[in-house]
DOGUTI-216235 format. One record per residue (C-alpha): residue number from 1; x, y, z; residue in three letters. Coordinates in steps of 0.2 Angstrom, whole numbers, plus 5000, padded with zeros to 4 digits. Example, Ala and Ser with C-alpha at 12.3 -4.5 7.8 and 13.67 -1.06 7.14 Angstrom:
REM DOGUTI-216235
[1; [5062; 4978; 5039]; "ala"],
[2; [5068; 4995; 5036]; "ser"],
END
This chain:
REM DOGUTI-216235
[1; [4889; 4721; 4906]; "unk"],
[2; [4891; 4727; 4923]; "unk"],
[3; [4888; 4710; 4931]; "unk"],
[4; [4904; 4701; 4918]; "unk"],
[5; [4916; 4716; 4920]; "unk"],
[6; [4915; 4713; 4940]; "unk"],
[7; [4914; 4694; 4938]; "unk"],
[8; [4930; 4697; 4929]; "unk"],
[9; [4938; 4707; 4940]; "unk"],
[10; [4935; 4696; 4956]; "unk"],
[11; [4938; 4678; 4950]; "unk"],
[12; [4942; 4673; 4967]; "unk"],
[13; [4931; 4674; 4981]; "unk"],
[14; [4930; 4690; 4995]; "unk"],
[15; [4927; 4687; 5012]; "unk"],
[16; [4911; 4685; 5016]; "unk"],
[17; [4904; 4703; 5020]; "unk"],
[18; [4898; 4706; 5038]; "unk"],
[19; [4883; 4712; 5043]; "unk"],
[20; [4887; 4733; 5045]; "unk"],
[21; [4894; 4749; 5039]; "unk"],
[22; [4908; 4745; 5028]; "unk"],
[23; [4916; 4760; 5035]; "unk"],
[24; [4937; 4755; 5039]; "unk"],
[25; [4939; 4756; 5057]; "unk"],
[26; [4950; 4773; 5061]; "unk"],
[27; [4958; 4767; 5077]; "unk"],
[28; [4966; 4751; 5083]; "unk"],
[29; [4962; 4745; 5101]; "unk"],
[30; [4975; 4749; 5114]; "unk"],
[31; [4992; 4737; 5113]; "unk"],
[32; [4985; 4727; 5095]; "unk"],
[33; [4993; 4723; 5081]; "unk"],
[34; [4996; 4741; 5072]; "unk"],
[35; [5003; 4750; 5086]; "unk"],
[36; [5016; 4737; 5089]; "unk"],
[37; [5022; 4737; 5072]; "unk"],
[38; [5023; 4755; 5069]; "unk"],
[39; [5037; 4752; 5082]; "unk"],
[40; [5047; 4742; 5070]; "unk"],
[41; [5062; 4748; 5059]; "unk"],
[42; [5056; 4741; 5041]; "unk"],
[43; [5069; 4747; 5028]; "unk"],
[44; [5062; 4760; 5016]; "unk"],
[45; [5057; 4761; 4998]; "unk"],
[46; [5060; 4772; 4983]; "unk"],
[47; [5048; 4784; 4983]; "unk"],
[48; [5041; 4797; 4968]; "unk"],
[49; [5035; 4812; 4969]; "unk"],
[50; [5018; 4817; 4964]; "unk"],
[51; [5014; 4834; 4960]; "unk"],
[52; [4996; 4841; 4967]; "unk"],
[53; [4984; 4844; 4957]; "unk"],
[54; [4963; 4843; 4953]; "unk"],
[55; [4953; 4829; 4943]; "unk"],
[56; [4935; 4824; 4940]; "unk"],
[57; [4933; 4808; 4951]; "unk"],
[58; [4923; 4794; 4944]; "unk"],
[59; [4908; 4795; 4959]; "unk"],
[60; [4912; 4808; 4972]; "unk"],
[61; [4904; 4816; 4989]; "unk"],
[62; [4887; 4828; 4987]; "unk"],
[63; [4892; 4844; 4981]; "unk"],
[64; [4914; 4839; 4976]; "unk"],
[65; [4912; 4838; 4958]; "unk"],
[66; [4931; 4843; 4956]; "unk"],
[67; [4945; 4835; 4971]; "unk"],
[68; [4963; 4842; 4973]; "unk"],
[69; [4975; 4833; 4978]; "unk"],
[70; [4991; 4841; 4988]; "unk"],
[71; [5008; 4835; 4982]; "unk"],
[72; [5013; 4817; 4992]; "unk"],
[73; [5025; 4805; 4989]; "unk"],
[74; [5021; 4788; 4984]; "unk"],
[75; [5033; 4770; 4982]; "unk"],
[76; [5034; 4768; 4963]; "unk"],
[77; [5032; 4750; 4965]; "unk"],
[78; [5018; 4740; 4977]; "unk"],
[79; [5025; 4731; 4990]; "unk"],
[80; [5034; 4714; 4987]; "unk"],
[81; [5033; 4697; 4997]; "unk"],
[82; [5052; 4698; 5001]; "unk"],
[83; [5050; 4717; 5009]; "unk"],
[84; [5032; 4713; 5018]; "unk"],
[85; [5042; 4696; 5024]; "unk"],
[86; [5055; 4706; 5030]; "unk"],
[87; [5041; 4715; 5041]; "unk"],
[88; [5034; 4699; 5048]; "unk"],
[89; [5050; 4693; 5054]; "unk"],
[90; [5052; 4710; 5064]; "unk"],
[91; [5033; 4709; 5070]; "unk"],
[92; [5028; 4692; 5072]; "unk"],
[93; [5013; 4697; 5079]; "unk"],
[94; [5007; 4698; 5061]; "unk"],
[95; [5012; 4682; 5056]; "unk"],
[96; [5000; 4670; 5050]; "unk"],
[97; [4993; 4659; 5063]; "unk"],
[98; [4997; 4674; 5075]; "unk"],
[99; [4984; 4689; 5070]; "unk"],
[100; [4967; 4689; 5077]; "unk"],
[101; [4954; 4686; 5067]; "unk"],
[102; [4947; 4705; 5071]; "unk"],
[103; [4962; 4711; 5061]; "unk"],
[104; [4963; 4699; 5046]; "unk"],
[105; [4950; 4685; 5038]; "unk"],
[106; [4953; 4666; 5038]; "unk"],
[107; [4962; 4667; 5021]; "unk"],
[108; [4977; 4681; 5026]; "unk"],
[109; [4994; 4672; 5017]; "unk"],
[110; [4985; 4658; 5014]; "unk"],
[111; [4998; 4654; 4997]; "unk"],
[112; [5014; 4657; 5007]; "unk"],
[113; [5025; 4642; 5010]; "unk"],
[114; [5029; 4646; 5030]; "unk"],
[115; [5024; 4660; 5043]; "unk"],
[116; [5039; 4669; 5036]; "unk"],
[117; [5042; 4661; 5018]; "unk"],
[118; [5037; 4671; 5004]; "unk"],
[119; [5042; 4656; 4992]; "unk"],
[120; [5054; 4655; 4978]; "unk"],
[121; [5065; 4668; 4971]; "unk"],
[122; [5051; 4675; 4958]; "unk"],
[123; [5038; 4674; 4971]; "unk"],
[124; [5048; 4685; 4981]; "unk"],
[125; [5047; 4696; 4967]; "unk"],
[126; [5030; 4698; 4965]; "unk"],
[127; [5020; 4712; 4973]; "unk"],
[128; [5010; 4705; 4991]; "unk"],
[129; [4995; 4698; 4992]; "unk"],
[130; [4981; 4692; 5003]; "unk"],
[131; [4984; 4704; 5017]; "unk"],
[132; [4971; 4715; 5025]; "unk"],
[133; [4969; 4734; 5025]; "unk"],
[134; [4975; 4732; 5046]; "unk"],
[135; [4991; 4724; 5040]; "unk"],
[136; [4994; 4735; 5025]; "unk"],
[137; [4992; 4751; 5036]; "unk"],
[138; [5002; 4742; 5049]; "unk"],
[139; [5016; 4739; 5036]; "unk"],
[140; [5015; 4757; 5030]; "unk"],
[141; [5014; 4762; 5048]; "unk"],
[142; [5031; 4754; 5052]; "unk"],
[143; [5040; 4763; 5038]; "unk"],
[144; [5034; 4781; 5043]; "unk"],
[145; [5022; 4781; 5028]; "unk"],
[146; [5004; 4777; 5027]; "unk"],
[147; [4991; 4768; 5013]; "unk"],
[148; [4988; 4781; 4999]; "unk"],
[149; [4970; 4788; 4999]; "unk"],
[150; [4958; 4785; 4985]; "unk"],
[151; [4962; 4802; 4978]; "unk"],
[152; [4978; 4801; 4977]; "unk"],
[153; [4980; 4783; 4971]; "unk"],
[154; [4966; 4789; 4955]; "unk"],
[155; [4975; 4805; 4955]; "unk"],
[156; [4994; 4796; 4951]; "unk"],
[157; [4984; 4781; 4939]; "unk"],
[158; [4977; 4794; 4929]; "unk"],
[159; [4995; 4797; 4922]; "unk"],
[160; [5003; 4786; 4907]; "unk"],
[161; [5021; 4787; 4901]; "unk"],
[162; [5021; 4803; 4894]; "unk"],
[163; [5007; 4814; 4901]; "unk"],
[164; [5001; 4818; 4922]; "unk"],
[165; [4981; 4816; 4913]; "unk"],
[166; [4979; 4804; 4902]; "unk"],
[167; [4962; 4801; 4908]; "unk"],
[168; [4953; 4812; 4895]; "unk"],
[169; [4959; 4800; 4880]; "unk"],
[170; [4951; 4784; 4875]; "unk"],
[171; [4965; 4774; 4870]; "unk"],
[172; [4973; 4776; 4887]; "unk"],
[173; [4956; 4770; 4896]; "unk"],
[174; [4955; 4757; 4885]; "unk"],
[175; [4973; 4751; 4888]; "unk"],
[176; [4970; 4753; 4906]; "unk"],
[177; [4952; 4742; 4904]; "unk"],
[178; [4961; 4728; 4894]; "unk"],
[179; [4977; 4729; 4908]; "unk"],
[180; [4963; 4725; 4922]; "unk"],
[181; [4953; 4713; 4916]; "unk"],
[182; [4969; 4704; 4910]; "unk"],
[183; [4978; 4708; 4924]; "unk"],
[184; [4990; 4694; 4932]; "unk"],
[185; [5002; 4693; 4947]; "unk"],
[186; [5021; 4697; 4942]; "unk"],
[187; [5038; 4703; 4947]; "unk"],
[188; [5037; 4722; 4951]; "unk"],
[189; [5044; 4735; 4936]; "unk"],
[190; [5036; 4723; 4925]; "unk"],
[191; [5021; 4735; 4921]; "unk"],
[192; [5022; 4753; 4912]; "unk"],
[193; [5032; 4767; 4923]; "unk"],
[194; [5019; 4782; 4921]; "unk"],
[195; [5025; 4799; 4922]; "unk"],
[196; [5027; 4800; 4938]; "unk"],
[197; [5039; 4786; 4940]; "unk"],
[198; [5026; 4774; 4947]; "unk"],
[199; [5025; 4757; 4938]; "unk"],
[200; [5013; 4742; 4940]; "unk"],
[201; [4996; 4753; 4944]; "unk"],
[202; [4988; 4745; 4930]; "unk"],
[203; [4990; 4726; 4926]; "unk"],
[204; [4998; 4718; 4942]; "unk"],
[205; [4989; 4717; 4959]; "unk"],
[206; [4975; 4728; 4966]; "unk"],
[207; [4978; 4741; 4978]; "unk"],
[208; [4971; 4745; 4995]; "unk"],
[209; [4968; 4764; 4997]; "unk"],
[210; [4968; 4771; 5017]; "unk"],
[211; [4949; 4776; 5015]; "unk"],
[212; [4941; 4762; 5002]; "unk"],
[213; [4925; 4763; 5009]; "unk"],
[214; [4923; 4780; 5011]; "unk"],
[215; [4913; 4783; 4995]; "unk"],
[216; [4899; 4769; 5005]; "unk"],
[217; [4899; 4774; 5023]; "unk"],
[218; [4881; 4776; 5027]; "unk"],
[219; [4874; 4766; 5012]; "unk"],
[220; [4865; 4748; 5015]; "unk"],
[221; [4878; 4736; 5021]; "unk"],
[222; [4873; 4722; 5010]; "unk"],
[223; [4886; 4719; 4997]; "unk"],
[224; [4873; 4718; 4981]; "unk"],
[225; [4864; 4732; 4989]; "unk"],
[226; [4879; 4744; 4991]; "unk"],
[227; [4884; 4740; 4974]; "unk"],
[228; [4870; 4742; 4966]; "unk"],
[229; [4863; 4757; 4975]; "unk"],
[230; [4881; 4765; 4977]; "unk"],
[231; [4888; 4763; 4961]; "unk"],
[232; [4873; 4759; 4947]; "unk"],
[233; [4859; 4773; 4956]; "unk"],
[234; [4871; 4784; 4966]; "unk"],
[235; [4863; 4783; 4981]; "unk"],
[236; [4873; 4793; 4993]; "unk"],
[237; [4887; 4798; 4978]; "unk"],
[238; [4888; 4809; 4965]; "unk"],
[239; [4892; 4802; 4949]; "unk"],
[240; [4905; 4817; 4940]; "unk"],
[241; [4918; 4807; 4930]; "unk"],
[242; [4917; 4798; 4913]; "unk"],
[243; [4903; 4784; 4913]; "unk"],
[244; [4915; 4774; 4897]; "unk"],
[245; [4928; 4773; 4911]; "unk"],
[246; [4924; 4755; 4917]; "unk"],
[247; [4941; 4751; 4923]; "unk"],
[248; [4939; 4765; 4936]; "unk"],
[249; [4921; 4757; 4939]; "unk"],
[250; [4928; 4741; 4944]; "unk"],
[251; [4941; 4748; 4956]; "unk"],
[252; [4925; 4758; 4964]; "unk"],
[253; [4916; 4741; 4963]; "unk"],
[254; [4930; 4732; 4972]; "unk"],
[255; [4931; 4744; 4985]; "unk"],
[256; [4913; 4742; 4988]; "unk"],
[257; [4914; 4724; 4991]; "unk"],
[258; [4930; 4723; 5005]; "unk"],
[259; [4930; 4726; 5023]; "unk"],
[260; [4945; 4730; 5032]; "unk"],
[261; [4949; 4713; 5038]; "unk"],
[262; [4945; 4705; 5021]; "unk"],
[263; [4961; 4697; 5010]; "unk"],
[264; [4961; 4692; 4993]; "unk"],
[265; [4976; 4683; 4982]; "unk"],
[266; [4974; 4698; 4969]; "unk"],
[267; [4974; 4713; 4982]; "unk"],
[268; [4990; 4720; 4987]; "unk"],
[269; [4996; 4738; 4991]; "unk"],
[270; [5010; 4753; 4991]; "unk"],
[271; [5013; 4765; 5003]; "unk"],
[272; [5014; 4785; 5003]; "unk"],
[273; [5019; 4800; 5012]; "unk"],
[274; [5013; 4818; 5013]; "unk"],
[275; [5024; 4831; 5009]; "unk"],
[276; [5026; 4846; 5025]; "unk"],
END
């Protein structure tokens, strides 16, 4: 079951995994990519607020059976093609064709029809795809914001329509399982607004969170082995959260295959703030 749910999930291919930690690199080297574009005036995005709170991750650290979360902000929809392009055109450094390869993998933009040309109206619409962590930081960066951390981005998808914590009931986690593994690209808003005003967490794109690997730092660097060891015999993790919640094992799963350079046409993202 584990095996199809994943197969599922990725029917396109990763990057190929290098040899490793899969730890995201926390610093940029002097005068590359990120630090210019954190120069650059993007226009900004309606933002919800999230207020703090605690949950019971799915797999946490040794010893945090319970993470809180301090109120943030967070952009109710993921970023489209039309606002990231908007960003390429003020940072041609991360155009495609112009990025080196330590910074995004080999398929980075691959479906779009020009350096800067997201395509057709609707695709303009739909959320971005096929950009690396560097370049979604980069793009958060440039906005004053930053990538959400996997707290917080589980925190705010725990919510439905009606209730902060919907986690705790079936029929949400089955809505949420039947949303992923059906899951397809489309226009933003098109998903359910949960009751934080944030729509499209479930059923559109994946999401890149700041610290995606941070569940795996220091386990085997081979994808299987990280998988397997990580996720199926919590080797290095604490497994705390609900073992019937197999949409929240996929994103874990995900995360556990990805690099910070890696792109893929389902993964996209959305920025957040912190709140003084």
């Amino acid at each position: 079951m584990r095996a199809l749910l994943l197969t599922l999930l990725l029917p396109l291919p990763l990057a190929a995994h290098a040899s490793g930690r899969a730890e995201p690199p926390r610093a940029i080297p002097p005068g590359g990519p990120t630090a210019a574009a954190a120069r650059a005036a993007v226009p900004a995005a309606a933002m919800v607020r999230v207020a703090g709170g605690s949950y019971r991750p799915l797999y946490a650290q040794p010893g945090e059976r319970i993470v809180s979360v301090a109120p943030f902000l967070l952009d109710a929809q993921p970023v489209t093609r039309a606002q990231f392009e908007a960003f390429l055109r003020l940072q041609p450094r991360w155009q495609r064709g112009r990025v080196p390869r330590l910074f995004v993998d080999e398929n980075y933009l691959r479906d779009w029809a020009g350096p800067t040309d997201a395509g057709t109206a609707r695709d303009r619409s739909l959320p971005v795809t096929g950009v690396s962590w560097f370049a979604a930081r980069s793009y958060c960066e440039a906005r004053g914001a930053r990538l959400p951390t996997v707290a917080e981005w589980e925190y705010a998808a725990r919510a439905d329509e009606h209730r902060p914590d919907a986690a705790a009931h079936a029929g949400f986690r089955q809505r949420v399982l039947e949303l992923t593994l059906r899951r397809r690209l489309q226009p933003v808003g098109s998903g359910f607004t949960n009751a934080w005003g944030a729509s499209d967490l479930h059923g559109n794109a994946l999401e890149w969170v700041d610290d995606f690997a941070s569940i795996f730092a220091g386990t085997d660097s081979r994808q299987t082995s990280r998988l397997d060891r990580g996720l199926t015999c919590a080797s290095g993790v604490t497994h705390t959260g609900d073992p019937g919640d197999y949409a929240a094992y996929l994103r874990y799963a995900l995360r556990g295959t990805l690099e910070a350079r890696s792109t893929t046409n389902t993964l996209g993202f959305r920025c957040a703030r912190s709140i003084p």
